[in-house]
FIVOTOR-373232 format. One record per atom (N, C-alpha, C): chain; atom name; x, y, z. Coordinates in steps of 0.02 Angstrom, whole numbers. Atoms other than C-alpha are relative to their C-alpha. Layout:
<"A"; "CA"; <X; Y; Z>>;
...
END
This chain:
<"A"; "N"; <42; -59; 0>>;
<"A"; "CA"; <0; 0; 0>>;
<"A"; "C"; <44; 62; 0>>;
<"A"; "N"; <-25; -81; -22>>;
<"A"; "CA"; <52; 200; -38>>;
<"A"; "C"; <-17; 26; 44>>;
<"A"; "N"; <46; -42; -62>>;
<"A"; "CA"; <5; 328; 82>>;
<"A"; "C"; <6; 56; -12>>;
<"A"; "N"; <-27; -78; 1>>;
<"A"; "CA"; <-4; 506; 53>>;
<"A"; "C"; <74; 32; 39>>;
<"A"; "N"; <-62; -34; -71>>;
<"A"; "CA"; <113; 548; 215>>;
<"A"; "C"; <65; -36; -31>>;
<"A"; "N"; <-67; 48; 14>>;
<"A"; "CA"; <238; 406; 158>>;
<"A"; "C"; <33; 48; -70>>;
<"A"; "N"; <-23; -47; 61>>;
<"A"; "CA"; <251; 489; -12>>;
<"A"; "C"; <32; 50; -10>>;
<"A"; "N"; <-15; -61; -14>>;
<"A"; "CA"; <283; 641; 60>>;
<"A"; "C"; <71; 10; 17>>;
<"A"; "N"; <-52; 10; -38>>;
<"A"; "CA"; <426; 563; 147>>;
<"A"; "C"; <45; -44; -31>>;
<"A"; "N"; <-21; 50; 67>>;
<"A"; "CA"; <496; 480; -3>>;
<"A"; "C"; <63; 4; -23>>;
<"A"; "N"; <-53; -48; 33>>;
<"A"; "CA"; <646; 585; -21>>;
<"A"; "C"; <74; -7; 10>>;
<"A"; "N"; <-45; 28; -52>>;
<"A"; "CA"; <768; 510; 90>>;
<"A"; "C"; <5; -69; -8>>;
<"A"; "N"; <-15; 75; 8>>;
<"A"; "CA"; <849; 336; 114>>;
<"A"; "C"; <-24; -10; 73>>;
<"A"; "N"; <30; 38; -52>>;
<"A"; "CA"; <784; 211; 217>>;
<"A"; "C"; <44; -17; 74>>;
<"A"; "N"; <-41; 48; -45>>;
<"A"; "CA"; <841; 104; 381>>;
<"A"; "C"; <-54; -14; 33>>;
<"A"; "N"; <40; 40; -66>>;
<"A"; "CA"; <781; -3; 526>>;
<"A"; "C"; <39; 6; 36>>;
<"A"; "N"; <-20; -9; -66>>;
<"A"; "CA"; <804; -16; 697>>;
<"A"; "C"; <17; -54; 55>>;
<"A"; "N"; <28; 49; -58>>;
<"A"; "CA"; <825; -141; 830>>;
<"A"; "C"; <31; 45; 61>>;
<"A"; "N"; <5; -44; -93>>;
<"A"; "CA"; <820; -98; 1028>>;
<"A"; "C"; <59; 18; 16>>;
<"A"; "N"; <-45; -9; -48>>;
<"A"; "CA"; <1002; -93; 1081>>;
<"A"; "C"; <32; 69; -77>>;
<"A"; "N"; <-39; -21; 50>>;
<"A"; "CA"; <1088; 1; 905>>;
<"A"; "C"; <-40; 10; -54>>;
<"A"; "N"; <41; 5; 69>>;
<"A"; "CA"; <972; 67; 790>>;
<"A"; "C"; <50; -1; -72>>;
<"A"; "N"; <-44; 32; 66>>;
<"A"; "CA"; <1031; 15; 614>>;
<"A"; "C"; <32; 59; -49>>;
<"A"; "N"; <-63; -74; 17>>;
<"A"; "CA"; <1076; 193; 583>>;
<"A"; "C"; <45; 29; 29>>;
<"A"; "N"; <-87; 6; 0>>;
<"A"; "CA"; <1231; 196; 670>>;
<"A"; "C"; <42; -76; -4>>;
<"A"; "N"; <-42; 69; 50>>;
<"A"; "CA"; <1294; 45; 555>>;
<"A"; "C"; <-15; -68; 40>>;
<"A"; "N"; <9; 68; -20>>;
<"A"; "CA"; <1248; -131; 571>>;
<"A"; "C"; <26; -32; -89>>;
<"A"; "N"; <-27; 24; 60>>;
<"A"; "CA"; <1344; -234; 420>>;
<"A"; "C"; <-33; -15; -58>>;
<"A"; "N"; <52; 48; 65>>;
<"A"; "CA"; <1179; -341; 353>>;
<"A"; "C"; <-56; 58; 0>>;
<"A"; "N"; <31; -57; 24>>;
<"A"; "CA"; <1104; -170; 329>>;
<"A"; "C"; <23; 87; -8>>;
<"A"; "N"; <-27; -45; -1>>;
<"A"; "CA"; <1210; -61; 269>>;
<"A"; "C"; <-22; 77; -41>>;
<"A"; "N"; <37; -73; -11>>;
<"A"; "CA"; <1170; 141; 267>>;
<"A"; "C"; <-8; 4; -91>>;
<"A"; "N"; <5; -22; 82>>;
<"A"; "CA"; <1121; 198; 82>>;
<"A"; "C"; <13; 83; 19>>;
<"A"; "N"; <-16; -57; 31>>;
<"A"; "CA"; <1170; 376; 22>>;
<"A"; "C"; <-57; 44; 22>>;
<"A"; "N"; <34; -47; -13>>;
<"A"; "CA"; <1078; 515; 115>>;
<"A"; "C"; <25; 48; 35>>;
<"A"; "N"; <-15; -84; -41>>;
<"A"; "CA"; <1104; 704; 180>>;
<"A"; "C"; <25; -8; 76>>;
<"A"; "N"; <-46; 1; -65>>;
<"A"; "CA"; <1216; 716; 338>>;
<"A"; "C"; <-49; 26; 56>>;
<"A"; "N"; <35; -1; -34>>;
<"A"; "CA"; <1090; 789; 414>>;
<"A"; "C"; <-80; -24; 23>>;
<"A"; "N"; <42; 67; -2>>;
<"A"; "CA"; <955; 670; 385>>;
<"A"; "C"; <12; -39; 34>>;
<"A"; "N"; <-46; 78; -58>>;
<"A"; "CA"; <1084; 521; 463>>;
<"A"; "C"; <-33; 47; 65>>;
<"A"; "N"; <12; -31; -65>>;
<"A"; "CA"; <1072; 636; 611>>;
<"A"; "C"; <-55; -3; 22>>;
<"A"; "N"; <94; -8; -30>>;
<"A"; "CA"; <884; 658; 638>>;
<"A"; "C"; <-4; -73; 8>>;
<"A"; "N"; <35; 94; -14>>;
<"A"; "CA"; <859; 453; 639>>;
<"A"; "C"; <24; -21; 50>>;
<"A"; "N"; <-59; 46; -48>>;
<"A"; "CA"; <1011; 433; 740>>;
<"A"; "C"; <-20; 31; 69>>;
<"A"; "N"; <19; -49; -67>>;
<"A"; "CA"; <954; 556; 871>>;
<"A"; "C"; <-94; -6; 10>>;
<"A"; "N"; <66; -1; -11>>;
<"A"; "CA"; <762; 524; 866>>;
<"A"; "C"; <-15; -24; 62>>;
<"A"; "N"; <41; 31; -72>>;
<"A"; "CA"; <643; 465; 1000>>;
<"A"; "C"; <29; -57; 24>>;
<"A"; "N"; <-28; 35; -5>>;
<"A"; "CA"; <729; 355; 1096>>;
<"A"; "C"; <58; -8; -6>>;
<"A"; "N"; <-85; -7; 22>>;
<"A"; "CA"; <925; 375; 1050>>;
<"A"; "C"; <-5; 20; 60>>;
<"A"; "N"; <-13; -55; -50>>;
<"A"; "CA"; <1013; 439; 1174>>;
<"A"; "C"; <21; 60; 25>>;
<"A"; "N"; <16; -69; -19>>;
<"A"; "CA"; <998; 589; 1262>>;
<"A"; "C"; <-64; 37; 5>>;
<"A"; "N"; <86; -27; 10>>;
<"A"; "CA"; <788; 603; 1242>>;
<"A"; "C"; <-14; -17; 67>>;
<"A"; "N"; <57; 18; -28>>;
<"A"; "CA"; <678; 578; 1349>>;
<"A"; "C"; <-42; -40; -4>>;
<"A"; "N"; <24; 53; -1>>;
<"A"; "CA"; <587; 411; 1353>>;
<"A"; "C"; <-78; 37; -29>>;
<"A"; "N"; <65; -18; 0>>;
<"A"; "CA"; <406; 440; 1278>>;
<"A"; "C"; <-46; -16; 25>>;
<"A"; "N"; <66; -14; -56>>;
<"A"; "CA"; <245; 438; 1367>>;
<"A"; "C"; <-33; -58; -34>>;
<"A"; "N"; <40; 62; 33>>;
<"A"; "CA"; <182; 286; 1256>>;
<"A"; "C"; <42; -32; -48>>;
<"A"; "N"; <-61; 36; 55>>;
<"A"; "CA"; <290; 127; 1192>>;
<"A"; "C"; <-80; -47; -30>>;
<"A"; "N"; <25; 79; 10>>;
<"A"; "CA"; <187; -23; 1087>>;
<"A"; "C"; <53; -39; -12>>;
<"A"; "N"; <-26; 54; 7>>;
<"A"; "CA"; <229; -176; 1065>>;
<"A"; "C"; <-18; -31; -74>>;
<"A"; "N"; <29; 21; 40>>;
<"A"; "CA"; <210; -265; 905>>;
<"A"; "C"; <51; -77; -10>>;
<"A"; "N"; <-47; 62; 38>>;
<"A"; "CA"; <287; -475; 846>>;
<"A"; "C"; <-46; -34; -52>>;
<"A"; "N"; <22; 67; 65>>;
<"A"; "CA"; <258; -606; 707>>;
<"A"; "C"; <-48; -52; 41>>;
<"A"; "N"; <15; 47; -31>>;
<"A"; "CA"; <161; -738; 735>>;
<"A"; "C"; <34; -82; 41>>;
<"A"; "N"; <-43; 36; -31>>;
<"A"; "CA"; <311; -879; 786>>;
<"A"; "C"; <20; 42; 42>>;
<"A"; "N"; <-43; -29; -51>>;
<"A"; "CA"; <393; -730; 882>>;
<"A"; "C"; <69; 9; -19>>;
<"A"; "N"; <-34; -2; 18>>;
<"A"; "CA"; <535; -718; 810>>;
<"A"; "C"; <14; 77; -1>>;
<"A"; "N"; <-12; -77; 22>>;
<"A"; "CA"; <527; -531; 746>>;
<"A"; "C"; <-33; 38; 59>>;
<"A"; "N"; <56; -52; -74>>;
<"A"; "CA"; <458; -422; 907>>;
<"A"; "C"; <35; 90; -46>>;
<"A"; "N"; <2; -48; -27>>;
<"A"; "CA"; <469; -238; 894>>;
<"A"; "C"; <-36; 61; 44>>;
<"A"; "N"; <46; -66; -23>>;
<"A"; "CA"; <421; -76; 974>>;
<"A"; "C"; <-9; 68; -52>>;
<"A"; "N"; <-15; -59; 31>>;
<"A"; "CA"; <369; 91; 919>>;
<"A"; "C"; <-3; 43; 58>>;
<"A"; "N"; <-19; -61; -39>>;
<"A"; "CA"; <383; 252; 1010>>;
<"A"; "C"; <-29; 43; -15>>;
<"A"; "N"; <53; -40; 12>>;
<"A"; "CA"; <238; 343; 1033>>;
<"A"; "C"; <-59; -26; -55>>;
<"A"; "N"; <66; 51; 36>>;
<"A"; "CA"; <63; 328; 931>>;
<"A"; "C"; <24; 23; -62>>;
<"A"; "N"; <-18; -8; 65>>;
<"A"; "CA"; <61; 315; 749>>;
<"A"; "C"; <-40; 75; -13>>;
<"A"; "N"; <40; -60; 21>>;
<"A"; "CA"; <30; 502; 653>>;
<"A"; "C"; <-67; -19; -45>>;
<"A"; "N"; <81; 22; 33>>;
<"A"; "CA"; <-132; 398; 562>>;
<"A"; "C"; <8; -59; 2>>;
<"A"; "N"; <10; 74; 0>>;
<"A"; "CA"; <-214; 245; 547>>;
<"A"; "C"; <-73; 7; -36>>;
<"A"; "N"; <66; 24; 37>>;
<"A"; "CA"; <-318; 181; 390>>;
<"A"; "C"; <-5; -58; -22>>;
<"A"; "N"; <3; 53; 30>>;
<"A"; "CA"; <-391; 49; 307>>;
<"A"; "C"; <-1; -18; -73>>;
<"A"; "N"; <1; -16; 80>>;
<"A"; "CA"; <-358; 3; 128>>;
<"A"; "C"; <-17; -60; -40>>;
<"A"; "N"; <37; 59; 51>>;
<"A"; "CA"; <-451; -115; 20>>;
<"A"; "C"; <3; -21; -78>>;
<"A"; "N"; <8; 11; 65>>;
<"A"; "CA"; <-372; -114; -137>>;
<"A"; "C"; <36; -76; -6>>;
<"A"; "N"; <7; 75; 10>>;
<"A"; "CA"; <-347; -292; -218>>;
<"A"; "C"; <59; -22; -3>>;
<"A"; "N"; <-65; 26; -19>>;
<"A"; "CA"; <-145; -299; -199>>;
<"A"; "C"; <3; -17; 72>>;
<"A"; "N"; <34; 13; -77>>;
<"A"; "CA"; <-182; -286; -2>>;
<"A"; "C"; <-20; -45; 11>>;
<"A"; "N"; <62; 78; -2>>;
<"A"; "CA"; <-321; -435; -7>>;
<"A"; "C"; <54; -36; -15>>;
<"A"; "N"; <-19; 62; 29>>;
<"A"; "CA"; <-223; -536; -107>>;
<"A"; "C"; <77; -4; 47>>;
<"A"; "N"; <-46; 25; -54>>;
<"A"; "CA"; <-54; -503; 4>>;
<"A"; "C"; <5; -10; 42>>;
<"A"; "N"; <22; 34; -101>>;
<"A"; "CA"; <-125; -523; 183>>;
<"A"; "C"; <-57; -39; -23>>;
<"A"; "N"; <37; 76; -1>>;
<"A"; "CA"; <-255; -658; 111>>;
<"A"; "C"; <-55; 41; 51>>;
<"A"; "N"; <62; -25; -65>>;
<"A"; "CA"; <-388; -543; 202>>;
<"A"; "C"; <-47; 57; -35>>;
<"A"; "N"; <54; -23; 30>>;
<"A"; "CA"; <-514; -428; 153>>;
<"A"; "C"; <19; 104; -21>>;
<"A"; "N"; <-17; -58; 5>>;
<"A"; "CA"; <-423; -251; 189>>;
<"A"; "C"; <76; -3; 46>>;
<"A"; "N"; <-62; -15; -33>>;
<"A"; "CA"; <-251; -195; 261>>;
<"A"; "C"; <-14; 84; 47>>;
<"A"; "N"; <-24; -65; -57>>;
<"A"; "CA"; <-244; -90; 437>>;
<"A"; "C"; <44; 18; 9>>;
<"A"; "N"; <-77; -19; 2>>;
<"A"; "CA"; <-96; 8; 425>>;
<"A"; "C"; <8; 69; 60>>;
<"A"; "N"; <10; -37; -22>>;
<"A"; "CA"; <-55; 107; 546>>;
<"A"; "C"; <80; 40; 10>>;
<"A"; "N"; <-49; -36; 33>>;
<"A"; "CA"; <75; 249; 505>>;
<"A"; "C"; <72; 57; 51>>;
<"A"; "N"; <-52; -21; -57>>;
<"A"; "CA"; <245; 286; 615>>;
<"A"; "C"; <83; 23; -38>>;
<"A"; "N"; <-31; -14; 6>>;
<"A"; "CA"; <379; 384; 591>>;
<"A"; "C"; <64; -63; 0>>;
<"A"; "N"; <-38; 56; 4>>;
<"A"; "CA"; <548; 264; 538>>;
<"A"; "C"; <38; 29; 71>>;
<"A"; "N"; <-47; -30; -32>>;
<"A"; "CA"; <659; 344; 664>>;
<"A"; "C"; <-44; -20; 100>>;
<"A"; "N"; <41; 6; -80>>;
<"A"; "CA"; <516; 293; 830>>;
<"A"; "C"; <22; -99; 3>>;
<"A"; "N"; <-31; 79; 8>>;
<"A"; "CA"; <555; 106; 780>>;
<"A"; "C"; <54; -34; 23>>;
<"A"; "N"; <-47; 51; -8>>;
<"A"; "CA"; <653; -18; 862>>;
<"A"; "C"; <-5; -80; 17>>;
<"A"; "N"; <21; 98; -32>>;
<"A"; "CA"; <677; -222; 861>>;
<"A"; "C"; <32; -1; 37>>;
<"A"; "N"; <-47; 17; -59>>;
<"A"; "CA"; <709; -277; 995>>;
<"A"; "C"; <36; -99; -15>>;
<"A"; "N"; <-34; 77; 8>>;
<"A"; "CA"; <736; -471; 927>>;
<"A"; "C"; <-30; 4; -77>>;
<"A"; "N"; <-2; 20; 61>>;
<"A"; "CA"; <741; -535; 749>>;
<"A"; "C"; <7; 33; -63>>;
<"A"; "N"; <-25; -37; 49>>;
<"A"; "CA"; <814; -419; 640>>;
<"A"; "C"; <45; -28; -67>>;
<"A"; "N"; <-35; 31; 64>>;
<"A"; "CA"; <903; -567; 542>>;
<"A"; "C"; <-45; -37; -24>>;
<"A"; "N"; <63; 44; 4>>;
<"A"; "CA"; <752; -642; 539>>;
<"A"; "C"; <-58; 45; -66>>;
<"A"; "N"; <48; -29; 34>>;
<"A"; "CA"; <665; -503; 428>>;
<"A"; "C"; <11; -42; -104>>;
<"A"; "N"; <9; -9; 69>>;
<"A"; "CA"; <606; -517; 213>>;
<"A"; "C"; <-10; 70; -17>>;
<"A"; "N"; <19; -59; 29>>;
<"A"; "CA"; <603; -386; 111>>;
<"A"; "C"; <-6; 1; -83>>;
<"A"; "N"; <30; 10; 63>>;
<"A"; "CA"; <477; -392; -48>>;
<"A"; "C"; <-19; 58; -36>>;
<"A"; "N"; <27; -53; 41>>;
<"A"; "CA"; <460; -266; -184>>;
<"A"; "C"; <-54; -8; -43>>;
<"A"; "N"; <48; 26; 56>>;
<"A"; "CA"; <297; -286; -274>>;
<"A"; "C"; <11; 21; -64>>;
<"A"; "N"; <-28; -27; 66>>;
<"A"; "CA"; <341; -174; -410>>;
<"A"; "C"; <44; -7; -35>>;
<"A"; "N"; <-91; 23; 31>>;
<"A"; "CA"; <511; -245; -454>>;
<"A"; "C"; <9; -77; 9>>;
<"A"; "N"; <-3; 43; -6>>;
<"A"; "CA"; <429; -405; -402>>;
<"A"; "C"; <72; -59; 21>>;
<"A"; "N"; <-53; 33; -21>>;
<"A"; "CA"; <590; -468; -310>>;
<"A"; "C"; <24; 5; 105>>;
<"A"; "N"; <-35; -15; -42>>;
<"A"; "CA"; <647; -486; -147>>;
<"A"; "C"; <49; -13; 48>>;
<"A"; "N"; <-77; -26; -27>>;
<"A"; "CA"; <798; -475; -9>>;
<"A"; "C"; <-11; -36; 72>>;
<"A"; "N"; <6; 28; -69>>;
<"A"; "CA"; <841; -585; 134>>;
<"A"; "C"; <38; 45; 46>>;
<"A"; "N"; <-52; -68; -39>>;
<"A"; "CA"; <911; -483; 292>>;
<"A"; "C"; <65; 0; -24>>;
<"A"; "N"; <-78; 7; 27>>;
<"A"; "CA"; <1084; -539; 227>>;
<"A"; "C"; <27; 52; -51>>;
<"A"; "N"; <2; -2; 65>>;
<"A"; "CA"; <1054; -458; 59>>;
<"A"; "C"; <-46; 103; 8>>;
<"A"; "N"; <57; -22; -4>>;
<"A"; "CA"; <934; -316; 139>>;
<"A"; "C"; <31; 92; -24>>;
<"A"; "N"; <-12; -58; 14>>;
<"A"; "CA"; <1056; -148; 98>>;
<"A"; "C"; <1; 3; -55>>;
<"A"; "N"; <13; -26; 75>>;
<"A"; "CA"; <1029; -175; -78>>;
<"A"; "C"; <-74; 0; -30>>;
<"A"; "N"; <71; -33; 52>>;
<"A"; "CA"; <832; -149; -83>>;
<"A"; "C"; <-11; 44; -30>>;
<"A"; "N"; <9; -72; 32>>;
<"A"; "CA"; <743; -46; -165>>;
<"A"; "C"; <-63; 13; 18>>;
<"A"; "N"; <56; -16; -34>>;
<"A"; "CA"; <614; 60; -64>>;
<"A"; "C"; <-55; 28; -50>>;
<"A"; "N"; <32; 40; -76>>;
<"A"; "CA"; <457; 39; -42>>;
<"A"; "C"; <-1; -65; 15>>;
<"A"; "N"; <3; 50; 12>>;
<"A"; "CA"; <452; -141; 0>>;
<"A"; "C"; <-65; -22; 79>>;
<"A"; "N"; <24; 41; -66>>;
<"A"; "CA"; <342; -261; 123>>;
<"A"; "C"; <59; -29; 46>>;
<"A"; "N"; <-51; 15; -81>>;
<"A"; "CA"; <435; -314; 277>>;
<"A"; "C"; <-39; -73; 18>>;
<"A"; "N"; <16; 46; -28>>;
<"A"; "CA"; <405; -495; 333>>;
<"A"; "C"; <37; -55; 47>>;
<"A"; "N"; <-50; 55; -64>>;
<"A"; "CA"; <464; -639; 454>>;
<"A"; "C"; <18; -68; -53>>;
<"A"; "N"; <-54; 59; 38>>;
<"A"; "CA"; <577; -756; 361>>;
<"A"; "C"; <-27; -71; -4>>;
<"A"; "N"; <36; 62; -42>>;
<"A"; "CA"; <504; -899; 477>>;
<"A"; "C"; <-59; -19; -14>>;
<"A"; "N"; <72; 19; -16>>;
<"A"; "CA"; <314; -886; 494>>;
<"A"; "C"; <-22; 45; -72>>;
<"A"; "N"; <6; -32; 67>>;
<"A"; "CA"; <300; -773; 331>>;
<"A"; "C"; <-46; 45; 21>>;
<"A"; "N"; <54; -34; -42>>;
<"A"; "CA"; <182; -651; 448>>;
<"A"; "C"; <22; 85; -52>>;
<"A"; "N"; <-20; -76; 30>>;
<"A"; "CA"; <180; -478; 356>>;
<"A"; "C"; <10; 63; 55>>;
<"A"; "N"; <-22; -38; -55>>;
<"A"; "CA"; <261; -370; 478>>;
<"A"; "C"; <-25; 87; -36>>;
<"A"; "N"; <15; -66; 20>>;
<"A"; "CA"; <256; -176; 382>>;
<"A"; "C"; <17; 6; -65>>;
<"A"; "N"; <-16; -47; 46>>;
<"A"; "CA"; <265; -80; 241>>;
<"A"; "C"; <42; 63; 13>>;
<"A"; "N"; <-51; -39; -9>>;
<"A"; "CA"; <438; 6; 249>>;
<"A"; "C"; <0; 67; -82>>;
<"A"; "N"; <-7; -51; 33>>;
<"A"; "CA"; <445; 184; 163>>;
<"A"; "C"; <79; 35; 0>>;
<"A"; "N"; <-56; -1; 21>>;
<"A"; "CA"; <583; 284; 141>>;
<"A"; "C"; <25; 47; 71>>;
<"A"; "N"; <-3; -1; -75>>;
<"A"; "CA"; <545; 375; 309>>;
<"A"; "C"; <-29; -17; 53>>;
<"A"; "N"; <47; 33; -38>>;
<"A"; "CA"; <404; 308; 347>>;
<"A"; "C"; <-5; -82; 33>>;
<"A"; "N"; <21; 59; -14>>;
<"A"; "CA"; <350; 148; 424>>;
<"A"; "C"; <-79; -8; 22>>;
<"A"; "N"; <72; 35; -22>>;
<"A"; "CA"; <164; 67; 413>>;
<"A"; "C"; <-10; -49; 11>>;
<"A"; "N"; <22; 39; -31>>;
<"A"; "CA"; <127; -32; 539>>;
<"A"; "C"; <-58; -24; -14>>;
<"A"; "N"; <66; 50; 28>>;
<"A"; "CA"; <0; -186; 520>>;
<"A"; "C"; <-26; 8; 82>>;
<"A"; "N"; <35; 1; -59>>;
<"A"; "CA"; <-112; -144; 677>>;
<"A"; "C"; <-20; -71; 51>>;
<"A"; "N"; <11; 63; -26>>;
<"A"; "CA"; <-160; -331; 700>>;
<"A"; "C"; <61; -19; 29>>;
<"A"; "N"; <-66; 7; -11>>;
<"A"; "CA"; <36; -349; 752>>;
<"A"; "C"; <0; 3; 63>>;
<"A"; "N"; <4; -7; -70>>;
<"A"; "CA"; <11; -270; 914>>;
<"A"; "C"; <-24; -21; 49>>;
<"A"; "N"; <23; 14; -53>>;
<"A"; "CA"; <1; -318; 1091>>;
<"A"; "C"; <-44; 48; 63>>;
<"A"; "N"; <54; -56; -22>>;
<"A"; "CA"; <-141; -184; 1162>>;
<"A"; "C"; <-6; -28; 114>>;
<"A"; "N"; <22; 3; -81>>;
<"A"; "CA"; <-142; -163; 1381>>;
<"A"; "C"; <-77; -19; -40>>;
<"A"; "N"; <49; 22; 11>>;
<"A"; "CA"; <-306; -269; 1394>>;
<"A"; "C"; <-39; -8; -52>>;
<"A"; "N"; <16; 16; 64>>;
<"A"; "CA"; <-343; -279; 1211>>;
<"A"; "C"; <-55; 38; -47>>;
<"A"; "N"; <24; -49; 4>>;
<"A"; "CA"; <-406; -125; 1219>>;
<"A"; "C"; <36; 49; -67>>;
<"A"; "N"; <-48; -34; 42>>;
<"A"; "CA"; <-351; -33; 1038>>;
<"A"; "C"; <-28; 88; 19>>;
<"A"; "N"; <14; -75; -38>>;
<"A"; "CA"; <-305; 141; 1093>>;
<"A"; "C"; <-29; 55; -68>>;
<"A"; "N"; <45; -44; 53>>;
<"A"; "CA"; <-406; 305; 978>>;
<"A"; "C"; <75; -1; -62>>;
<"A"; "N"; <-70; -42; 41>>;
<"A"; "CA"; <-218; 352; 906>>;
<"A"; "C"; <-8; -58; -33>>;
<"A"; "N"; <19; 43; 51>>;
<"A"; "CA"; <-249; 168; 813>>;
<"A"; "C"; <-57; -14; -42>>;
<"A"; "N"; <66; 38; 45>>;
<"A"; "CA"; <-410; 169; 746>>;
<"A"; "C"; <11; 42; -53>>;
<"A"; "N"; <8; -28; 73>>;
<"A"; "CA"; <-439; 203; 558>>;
<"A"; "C"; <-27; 59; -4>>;
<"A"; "N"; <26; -60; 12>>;
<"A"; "CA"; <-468; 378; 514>>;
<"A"; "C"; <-45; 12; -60>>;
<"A"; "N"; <32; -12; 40>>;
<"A"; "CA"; <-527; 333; 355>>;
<"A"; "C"; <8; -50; -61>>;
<"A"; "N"; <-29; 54; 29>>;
<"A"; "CA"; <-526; 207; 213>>;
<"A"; "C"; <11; -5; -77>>;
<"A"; "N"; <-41; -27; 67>>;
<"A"; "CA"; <-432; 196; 44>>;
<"A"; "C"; <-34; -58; -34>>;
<"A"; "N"; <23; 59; 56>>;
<"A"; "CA"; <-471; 95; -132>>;
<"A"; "C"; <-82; -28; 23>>;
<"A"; "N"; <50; 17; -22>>;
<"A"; "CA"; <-651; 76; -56>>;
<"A"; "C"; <-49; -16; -53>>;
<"A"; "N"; <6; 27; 74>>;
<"A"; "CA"; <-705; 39; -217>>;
<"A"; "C"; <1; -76; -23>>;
<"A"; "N"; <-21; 67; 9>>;
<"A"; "CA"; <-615; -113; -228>>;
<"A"; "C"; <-22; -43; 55>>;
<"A"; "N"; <10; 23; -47>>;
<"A"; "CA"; <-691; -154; -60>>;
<"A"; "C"; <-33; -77; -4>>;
<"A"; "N"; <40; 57; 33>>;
<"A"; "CA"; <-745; -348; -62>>;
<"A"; "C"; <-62; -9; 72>>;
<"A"; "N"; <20; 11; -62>>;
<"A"; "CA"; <-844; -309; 122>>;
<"A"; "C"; <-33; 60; 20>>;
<"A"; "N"; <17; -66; 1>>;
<"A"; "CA"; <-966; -173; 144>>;
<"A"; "C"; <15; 15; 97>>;
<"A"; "N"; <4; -21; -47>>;
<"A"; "CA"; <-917; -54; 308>>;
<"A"; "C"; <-19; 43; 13>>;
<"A"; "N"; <35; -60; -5>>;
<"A"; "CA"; <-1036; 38; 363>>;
<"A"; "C"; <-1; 30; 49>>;
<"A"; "N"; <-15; -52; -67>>;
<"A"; "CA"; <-947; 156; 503>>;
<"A"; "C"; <-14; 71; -37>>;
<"A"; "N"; <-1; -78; 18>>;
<"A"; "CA"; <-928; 354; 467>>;
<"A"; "C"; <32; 38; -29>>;
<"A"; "N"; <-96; -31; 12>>;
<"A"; "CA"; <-753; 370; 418>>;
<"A"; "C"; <-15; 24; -95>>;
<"A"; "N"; <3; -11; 93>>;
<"A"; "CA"; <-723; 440; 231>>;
<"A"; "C"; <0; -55; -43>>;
<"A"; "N"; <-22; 60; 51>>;
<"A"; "CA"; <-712; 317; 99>>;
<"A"; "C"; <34; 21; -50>>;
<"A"; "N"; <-35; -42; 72>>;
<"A"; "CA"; <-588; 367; -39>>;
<"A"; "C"; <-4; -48; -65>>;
<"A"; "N"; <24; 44; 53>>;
<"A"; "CA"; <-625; 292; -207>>;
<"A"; "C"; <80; -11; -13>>;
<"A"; "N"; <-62; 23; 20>>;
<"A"; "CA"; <-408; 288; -212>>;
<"A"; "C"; <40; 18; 52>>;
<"A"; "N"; <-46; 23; -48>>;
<"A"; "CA"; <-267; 360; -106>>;
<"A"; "C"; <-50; 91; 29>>;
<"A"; "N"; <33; -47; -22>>;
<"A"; "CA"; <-342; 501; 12>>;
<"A"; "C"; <20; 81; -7>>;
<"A"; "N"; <-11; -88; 29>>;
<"A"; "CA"; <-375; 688; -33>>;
<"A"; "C"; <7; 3; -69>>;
<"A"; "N"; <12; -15; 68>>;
<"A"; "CA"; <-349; 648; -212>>;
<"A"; "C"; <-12; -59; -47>>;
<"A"; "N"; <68; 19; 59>>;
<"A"; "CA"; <-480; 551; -280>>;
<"A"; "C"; <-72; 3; 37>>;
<"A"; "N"; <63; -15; -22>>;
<"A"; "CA"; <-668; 549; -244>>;
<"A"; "C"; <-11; -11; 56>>;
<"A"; "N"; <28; 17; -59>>;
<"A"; "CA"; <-760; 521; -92>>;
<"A"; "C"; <-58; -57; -36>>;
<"A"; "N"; <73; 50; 32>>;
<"A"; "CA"; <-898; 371; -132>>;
<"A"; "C"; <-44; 22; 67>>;
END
């Protein structure tokens, strides 16, 4: 799935994170791609690096074997649902909850050799070994259980909402869908309140 916000944030090279060393100050089987000195800086110093201030809200999110766990850091800046028919057919489900987090709030805390990385558009993809020569955007998955972990952007990261471990299973407001994309292609009528965008939101119709 695109996203308006992701798009926006398109401009820049990628990375990941795990808990102790985020992967932007060098990890070998993901090595840095070519971006502005002061870009490196903002990822390397984000929420969480050190010298911040811990934030006021971590989640939790893993695969289904467990293998891949991470956190994010703080709530996602949106959360929609998108029903177009690459979605269906790659989570085998009816729509994709994505819910949309800055790359730089991200960290694994376990299975970072454990990740895939699939380009639909270039139809190819990259085992962690292999993973500094993608080419962004790609899906993110668990090697192991084949669980679709995110849709990695280039600063972005969209989180799969079903991923997370919710205090009492309670999903907090900062996760719920604001609104829902490709609704068109929907194979499941939902009849809440939220917008429906006949494509990616703000620029195409409303149905």
């Amino acid at each position: 799935m695109t996203d308006n916000l992701a798009e926006q944030q398109a401009d820049s090279s990628s990375r990941c994170w795990r808990e102790e060393h985020p992967y932007s100050r060098g990890n070998p089987k993901f090595p840095p791609t070519a971006q502005p000195r002061q870009d490196r800086d903002a990822l390397s110093d984000g929420p969480g690096a050190g010298g911040n201030d811990p934030p006021d809200e971590v989640y939790s999110a893993s695969c289904h074997c467990g293998r891949v766990a991470y956190r994010v850091l703080g709530p996602p800046v949106d959360a929609k649902l998108c029903h177009c028919r690459s979605c269906q057919k790659l989570h085998g489900a009816p729509f994709e909850w994505v819910c949309i987090f800055r790359k730089r709030d991200v960290r694994f805390s376990r299975g970072h050799d454990d990740l895939f990385f699939y380009s639909s558009e270039l139809d190819r993809g990259w085992s962690a070994d292999d993973a500094g020569g993608r080419v962004l955007p790609v899906k993110v998955g668990c090697a192991n259980c084949r669980t679709p972990i995110a849709d990695e952007g280039r600063n972005m990261w969209l989180a799969f909402g079903t991923l997370f471990d919710f205090d009492g299973g309670v999903v907090p407001d900062s996760f719920r869908h604001t609104c829902h994309l490709f609704y068109g292609q929907s194979c499941i009528d939902l009849g809440d309140d939220k917008p429906k965008w006949a494509g990616h939101k703000n620029r195409s119709a409303l149905l």
